[in-house]
N, C-alpha and C positions, 0 to 999 in steps of 0.2 A: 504493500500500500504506500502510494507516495505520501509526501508531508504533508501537502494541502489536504488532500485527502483523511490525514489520522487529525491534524487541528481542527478539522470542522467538526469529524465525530465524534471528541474530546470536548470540546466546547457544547457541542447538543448534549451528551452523556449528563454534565450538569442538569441542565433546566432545556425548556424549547425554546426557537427564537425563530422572530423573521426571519428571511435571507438577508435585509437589511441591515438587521443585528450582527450578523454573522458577516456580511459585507466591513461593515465600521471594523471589526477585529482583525481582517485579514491584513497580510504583509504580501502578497503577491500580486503581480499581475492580471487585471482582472477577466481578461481571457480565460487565464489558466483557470483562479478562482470558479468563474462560470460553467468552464467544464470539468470541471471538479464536483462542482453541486447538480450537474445534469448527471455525472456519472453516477453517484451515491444516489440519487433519484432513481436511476433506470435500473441500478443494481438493486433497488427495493430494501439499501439500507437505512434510507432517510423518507420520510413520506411527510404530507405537506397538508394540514388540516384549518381549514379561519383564517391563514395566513400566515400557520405557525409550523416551523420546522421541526422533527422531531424524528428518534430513533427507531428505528425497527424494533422487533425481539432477535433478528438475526446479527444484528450490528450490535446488540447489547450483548451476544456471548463470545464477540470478537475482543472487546474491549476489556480491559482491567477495570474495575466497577469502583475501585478506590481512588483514581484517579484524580476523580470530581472533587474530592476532599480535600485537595492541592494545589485547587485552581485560582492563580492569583487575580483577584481583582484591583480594576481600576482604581487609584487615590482619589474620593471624590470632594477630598477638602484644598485640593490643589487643583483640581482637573489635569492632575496627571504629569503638570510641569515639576512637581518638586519644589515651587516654592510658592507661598500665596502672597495676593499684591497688598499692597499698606492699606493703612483706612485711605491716605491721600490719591492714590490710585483709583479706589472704589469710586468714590466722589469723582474721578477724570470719568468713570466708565460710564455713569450715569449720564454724564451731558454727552459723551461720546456717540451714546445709543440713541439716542433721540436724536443725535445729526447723524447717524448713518440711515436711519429709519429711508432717509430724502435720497438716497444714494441714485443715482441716474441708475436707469434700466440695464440691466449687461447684457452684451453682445457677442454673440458666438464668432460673429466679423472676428471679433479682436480676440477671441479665446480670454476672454472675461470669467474670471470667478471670484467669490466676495467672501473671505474670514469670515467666520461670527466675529461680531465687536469684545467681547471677551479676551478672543485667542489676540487679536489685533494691541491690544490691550500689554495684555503678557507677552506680545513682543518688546514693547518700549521697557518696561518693567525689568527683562532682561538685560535689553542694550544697558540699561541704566547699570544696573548690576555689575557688566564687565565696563563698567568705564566711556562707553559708546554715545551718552548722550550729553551732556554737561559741558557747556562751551564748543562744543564739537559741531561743525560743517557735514551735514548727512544727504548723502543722494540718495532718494528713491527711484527704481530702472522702473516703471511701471505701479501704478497704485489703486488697483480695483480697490482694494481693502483701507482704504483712507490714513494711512498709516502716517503719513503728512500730519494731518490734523489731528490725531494722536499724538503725534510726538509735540506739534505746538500747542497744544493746550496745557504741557507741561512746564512752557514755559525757561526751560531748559538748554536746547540749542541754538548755539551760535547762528546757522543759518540751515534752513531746508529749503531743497531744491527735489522737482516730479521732475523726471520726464515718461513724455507719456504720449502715446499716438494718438489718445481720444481725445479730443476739442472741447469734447462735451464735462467729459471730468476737469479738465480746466477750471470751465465755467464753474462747474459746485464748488468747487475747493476755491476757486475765487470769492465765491460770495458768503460761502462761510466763512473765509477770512476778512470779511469786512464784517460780517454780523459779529464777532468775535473777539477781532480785532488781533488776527494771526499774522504773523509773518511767512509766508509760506510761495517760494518762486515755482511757476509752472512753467515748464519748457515742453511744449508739444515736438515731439522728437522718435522717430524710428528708428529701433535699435539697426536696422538693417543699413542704416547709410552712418557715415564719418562722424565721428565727435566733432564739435565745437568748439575750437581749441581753449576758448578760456574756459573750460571745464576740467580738463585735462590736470591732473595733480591736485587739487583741489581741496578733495573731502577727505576726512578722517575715519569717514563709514558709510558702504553702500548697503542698502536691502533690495531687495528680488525676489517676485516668484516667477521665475524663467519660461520659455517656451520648454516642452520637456522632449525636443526629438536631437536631434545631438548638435544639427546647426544653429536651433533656436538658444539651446542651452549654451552653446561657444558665446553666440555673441552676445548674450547679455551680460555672462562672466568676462567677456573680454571689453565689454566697456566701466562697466564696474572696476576691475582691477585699473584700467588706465585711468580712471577718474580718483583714485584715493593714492592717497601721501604714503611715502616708505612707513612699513608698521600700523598700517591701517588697516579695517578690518570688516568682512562681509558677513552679513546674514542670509541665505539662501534656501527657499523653501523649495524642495524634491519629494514625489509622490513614489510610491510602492507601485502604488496600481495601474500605471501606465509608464514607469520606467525597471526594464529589469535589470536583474542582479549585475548583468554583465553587461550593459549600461550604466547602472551607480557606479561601477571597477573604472570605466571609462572615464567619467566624470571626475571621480577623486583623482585619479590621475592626470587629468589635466589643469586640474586643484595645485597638487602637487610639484611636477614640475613646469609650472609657473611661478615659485618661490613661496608659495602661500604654507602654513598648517591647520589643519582640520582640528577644531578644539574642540568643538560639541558636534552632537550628530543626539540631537532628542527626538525621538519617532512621533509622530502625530501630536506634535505640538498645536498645528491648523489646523484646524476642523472648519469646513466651507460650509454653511448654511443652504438648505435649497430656498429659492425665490420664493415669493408670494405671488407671485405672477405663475398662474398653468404654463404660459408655453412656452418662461426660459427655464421652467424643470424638466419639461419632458425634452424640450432639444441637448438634453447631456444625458437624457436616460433611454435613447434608443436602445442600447446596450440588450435592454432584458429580454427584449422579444427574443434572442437562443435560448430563453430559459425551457426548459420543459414542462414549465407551471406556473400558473401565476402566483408570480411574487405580493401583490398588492401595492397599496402605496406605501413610499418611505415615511414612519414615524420617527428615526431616529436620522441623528448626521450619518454619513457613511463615506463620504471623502474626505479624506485630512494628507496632509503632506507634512513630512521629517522637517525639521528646522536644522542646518546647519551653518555651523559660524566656523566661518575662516581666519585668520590675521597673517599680514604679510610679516615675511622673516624678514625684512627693511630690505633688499631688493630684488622686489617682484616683478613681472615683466605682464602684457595681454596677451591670452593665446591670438591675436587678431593686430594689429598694431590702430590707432586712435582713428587712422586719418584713411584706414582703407574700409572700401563697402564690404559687407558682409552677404553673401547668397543667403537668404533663410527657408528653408523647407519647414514649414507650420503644423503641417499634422505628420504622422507618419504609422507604422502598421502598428504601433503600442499602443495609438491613442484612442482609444477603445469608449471613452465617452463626448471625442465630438464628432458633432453632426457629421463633417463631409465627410469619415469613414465610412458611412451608409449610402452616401448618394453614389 
């Protein structure tokens, strides 16, 4: 039995669950995942009742039945980070969420997805932690997740700067920095063409959540690296479920020799909320229709991405250099929840 396969029927051995349930917990590809849970279906060791997943009697005399007994649960006084935010953070989270509530509509155009305000939250919390935000000049590569105005509500950094393809997030993060009264620069900007030279060395720390197919991920680590100061340092969100093993190998490696070290690697630090809007959930959940059953709808989150923080060993280099365009291929065969993989 492969591994996906024995963590699902470990995991159901406990208690039953959606496949949503079981989705949120997984660390693979969600391909594989998928046909992992259509195999255990057809093999009649999983059967599927109200929405609820559940074990056979022939899958329960496969299994060690003491297992259940040793199944670690999620931290739920942390949400899982390892550490909780101050009372002063709380108080940022509250006004936070009431201005994300307005967040412009996402676009699968732009492969858009949007943190919970929470996770968004316990980013800065973090940066703050390691030294990242306090006087410090920070680039954000893209910012569905408003993490801009997050970090300026704190009141804390020297200067923030978006760049960002969408015109449209501009305009929000412009006008809540007037309602506000934020400091917060927007440069509409596509990773795919040349830096802007006076950005070039700049910031003390970039964040990112990348394109995930190998040219989308070069180029936004390679403008990030050429945008921050020797000894400066990156935050990078990467998914399980649409990059595999032997793509994350790729990636650290190109981490690596580009002078960078990997200091933290926290799994499912992000967790993406689905919209309130029907038709930008169902345009990233084609996916289900291989299922061999209906799943029902999502009640729980079920995509979250790794949080990794880089810092330069003082001289890093871009895998890309500032000033040359980058090709970018946007989806590719891993990307398993967007649209144009079905068209």
């Amino acid at each position: 039995m492969n591994r996906i396969k024995q963590v699902i029927l470990y995991s159901l051995l406990r208690k039953p669950k959606s496949f949503w349930e079981l989705l949120a917990e997984n660390q693979y590809l969600l391909g594989d995942f998928v046909k992992a849970v259509n195999d255990l279906y057809e093999e009649g060791l999983i059967k599927e009742h109200k929405g609820k997943l559940s074990l056979s009697k022939d899958a329960k005399k496969l299994l060690n039945v003491n297992a259940a007994k040793f199944y670690a649960e999620k931290c739920k006084c942390c949400n899982g980070k390892g550490f909780v935010l101050s009372e002063e953070f709380q108080k940022l989270l509250k006004t936070f969420k009431r201005i994300s509530k307005q967040h412009p509509p996402i676009l699968a155009e732009f492969y858009q997805g949007k943190i919970i305000p929470e996770d968004t939250v316990f980013r800065v919390a973090l940066m703050h932690k390691y030294g990242d935000v306090v006087d410090k000049n920070i680039l954000l590569i893209g910012d569905d997740d408003l993490l801009s105005i997050a970090l300026a509500l704190t009141n804390l950094p020297k200067r923030i700067v978006v760049f960002d393809i969408d015109k449209r997030l501009g305009e929000f993060i412009e006008k809540v920095s007037r309602k506000y009264k934020l400091e917060i620069e927007f440069v509409e900007y596509d990773v795919a063409n040349p830096l802007p030279k006076e950005f070039v060395k700049k910031f003390d720390a970039f964040s990112t959540e990348p394109l995930e197919t190998d040219t989308g991920f070069k180029a936004f680590i390679a403008r990030g690296a050429s945008c921050i100061k020797a000894g400066g340092s990156g935050y990078i969100g990467l998914t399980a479920l649409e990059v595999s093993f032997k793509r994350w190998a790729k990636f650290q490696k190109m981490i690596l020799d580009n002078g960078f070290v990997i200091t933290d690697i926290i799994r499912n630090f992000s967790w993406y909320c689905d919209s309130e809007r029907e038709e930008e959930r169902e345009q990233y959940q084609e996916f289900v229709k291989a299922l061999n059953f209906n799943p029902g709808k999502p009640r729980t989150w079920w995509y979250a991405s790794t949080l990794i923080r880089i810092e330069s060993l003082g001289k890093h280099k871009a895998p890309v250099k500032w000033n040359k365009k980058i090709k970018i291929i946007p989806v590719d065969e891993e990307s398993f929840t967007h649209p144009e993989l079905y068209e």
